[in-house]
mmCIF file of the C-alpha atoms, coordinates in Angstrom:
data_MODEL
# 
_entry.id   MODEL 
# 
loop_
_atom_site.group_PDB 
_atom_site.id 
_atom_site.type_symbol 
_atom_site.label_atom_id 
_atom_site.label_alt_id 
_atom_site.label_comp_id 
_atom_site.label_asym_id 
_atom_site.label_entity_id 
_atom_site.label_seq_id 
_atom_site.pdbx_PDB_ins_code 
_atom_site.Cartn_x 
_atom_site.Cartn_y 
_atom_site.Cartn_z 
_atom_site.occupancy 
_atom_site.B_iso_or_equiv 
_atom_site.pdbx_formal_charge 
_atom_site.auth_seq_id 
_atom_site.auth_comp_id 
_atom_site.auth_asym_id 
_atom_site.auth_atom_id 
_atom_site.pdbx_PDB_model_num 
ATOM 1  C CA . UNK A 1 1  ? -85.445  89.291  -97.582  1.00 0.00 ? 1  UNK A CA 1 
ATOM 2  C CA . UNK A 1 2  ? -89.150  89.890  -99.199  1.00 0.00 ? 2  UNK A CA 1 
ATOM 3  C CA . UNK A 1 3  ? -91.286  91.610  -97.516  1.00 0.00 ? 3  UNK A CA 1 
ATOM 4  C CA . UNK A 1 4  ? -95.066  90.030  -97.128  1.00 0.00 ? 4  UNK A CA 1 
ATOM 5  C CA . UNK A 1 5  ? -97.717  92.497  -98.881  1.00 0.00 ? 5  UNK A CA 1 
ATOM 6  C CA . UNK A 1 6  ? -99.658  94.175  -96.640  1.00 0.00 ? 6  UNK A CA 1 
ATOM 7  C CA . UNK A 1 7  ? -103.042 92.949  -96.131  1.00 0.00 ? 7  UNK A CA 1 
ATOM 8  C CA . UNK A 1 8  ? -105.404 95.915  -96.573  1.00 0.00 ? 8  UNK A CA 1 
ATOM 9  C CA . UNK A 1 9  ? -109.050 95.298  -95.300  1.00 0.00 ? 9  UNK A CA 1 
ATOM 10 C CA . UNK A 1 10 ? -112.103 96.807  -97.587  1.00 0.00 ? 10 UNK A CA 1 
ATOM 11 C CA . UNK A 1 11 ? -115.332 98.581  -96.513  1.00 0.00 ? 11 UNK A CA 1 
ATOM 12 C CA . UNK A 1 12 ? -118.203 99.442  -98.451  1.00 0.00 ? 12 UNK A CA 1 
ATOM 13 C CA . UNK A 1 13 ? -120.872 101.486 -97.098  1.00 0.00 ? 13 UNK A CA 1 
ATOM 14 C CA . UNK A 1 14 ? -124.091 103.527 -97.706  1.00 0.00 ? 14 UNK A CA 1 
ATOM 15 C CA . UNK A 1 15 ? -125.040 107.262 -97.077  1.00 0.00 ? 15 UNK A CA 1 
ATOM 16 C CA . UNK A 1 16 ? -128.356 107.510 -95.227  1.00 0.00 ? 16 UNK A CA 1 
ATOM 17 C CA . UNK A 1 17 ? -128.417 111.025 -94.984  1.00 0.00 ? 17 UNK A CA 1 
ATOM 18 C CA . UNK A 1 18 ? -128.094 114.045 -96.371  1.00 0.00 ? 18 UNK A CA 1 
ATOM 19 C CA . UNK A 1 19 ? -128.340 114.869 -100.474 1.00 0.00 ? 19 UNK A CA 1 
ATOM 20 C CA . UNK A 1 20 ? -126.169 112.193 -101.451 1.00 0.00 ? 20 UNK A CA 1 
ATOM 21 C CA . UNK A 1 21 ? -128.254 109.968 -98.940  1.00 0.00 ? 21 UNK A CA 1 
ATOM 22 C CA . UNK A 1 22 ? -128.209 106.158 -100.972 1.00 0.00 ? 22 UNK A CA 1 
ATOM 23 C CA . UNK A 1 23 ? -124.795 106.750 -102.705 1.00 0.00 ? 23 UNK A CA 1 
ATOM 24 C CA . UNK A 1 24 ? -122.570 103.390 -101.715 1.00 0.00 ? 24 UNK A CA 1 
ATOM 25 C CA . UNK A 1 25 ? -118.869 104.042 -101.517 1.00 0.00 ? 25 UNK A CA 1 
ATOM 26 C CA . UNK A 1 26 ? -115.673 101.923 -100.774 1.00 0.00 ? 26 UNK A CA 1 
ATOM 27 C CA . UNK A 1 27 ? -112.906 102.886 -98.432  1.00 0.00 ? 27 UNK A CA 1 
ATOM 28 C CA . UNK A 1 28 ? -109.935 101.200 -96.568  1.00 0.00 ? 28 UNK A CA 1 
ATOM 29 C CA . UNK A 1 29 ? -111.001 100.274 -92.905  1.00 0.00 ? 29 UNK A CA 1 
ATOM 30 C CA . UNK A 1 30 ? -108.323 102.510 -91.381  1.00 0.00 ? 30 UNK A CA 1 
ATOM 31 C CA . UNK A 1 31 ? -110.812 105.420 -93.743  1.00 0.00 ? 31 UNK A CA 1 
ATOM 32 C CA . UNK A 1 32 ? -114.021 104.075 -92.026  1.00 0.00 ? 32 UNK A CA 1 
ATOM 33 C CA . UNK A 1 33 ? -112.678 104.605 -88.707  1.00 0.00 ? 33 UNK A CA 1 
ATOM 34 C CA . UNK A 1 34 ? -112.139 108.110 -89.037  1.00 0.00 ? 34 UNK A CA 1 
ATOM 35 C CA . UNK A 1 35 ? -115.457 108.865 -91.430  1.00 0.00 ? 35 UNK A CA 1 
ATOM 36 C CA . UNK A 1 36 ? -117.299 107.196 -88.717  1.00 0.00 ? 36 UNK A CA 1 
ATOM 37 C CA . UNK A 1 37 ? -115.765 108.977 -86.087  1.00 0.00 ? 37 UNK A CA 1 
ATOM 38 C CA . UNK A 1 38 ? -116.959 112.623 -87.943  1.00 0.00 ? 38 UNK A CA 1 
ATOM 39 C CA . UNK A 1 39 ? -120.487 111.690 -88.223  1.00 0.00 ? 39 UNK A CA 1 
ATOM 40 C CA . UNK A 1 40 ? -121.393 108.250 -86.827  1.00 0.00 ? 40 UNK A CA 1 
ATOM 41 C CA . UNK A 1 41 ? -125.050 108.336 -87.955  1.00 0.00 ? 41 UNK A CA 1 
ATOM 42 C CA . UNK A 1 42 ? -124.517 109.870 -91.337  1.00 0.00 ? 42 UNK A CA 1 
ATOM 43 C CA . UNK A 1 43 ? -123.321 106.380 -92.659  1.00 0.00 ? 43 UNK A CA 1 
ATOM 44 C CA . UNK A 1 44 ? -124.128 102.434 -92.649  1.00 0.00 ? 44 UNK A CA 1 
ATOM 45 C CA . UNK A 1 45 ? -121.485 100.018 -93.166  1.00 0.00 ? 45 UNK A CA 1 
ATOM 46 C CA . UNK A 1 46 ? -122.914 97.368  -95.948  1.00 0.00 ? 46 UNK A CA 1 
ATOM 47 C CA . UNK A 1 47 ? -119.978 95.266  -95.456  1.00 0.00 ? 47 UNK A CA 1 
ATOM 48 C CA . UNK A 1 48 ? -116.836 94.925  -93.603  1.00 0.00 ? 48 UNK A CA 1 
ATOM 49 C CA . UNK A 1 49 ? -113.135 92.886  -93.652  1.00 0.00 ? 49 UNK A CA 1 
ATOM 50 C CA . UNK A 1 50 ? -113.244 92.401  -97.450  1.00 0.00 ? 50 UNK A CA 1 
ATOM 51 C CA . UNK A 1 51 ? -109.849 91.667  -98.473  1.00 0.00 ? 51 UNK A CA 1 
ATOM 52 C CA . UNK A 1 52 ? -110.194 92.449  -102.127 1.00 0.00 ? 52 UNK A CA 1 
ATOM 53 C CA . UNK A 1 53 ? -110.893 95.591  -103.535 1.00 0.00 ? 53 UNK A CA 1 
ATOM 54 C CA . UNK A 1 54 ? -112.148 94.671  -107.020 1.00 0.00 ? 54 UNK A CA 1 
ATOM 55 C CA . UNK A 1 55 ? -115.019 92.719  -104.707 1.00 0.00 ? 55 UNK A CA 1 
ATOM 56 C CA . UNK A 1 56 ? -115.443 95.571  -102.411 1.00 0.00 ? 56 UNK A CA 1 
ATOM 57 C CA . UNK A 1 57 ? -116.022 97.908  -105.968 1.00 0.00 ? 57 UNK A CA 1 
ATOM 58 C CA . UNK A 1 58 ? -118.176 95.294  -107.379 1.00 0.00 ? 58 UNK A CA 1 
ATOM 59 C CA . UNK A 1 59 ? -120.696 95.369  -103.981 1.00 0.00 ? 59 UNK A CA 1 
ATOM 60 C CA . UNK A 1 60 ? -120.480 98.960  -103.816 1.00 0.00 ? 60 UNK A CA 1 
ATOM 61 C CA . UNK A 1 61 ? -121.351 99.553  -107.607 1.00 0.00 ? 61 UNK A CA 1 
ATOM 62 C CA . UNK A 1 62 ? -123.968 96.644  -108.110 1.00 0.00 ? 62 UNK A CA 1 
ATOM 63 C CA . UNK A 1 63 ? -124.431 96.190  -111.780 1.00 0.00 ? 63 UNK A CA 1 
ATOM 64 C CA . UNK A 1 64 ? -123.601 99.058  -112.973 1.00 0.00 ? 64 UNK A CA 1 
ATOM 65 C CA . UNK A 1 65 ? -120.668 98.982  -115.174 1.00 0.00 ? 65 UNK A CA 1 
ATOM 66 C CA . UNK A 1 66 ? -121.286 95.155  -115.886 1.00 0.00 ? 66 UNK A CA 1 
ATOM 67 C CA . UNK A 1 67 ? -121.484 94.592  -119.599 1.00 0.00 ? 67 UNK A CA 1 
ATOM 68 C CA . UNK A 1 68 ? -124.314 94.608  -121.454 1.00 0.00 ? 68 UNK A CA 1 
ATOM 69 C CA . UNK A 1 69 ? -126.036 91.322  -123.204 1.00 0.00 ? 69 UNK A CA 1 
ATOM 70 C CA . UNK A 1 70 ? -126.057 92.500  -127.324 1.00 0.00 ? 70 UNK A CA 1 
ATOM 71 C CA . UNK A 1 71 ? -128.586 90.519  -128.829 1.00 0.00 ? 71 UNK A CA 1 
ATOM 72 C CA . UNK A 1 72 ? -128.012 88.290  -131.494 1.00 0.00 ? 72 UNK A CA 1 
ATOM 73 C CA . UNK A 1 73 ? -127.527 90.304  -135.192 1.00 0.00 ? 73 UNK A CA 1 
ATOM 74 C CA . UNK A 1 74 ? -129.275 88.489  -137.662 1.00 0.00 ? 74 UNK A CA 1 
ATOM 75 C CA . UNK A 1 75 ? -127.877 87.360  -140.443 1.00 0.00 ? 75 UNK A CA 1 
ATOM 76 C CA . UNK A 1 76 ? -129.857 87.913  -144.080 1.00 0.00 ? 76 UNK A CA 1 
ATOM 77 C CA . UNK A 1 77 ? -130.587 84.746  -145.673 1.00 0.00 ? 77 UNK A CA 1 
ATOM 78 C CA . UNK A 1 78 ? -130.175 84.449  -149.610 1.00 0.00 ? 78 UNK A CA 1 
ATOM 79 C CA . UNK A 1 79 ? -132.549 81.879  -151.115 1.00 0.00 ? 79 UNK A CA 1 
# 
């Protein structure tokens, strides 16, 4: 018999504090709970129950990483 894949839920949140205060990270929710439960005013959850992680990384990073838009390369012209 298969077993069903585990359904992990995704959290992205912010630093507010401290020197890495404005850094965005992404963790599993079990994670939160306990980085929450060390400091509960060092961090702000952005967003919560994501179910996919490449969408969790993509909120968390912004558009960083995203490729770049290459302009055109222009071609001479022989008359």
């Amino acid at each position: 018999m298969r077993e069903s894949p585990k359904v992990t839920e995704w959290v992205v949140y912010e630093t507010v504090t401290g020197p890495q205060a404005g850094m965005k990270s992404v963790c599993t929710a079990a994670e939160w709970k306990v980085i929450d439960g060390r400091d509960p005013n060092k961090n702000r959850i952005i967003r919560e129950n994501i179910s996919d992680e490449n969408e969790a990384e993509k909120l968390a990073r912004g558009t960083s990483g995203d490729l770049k838009a290459r302009a055109k390369a222009l071609r001479p012209t022989f008359e």
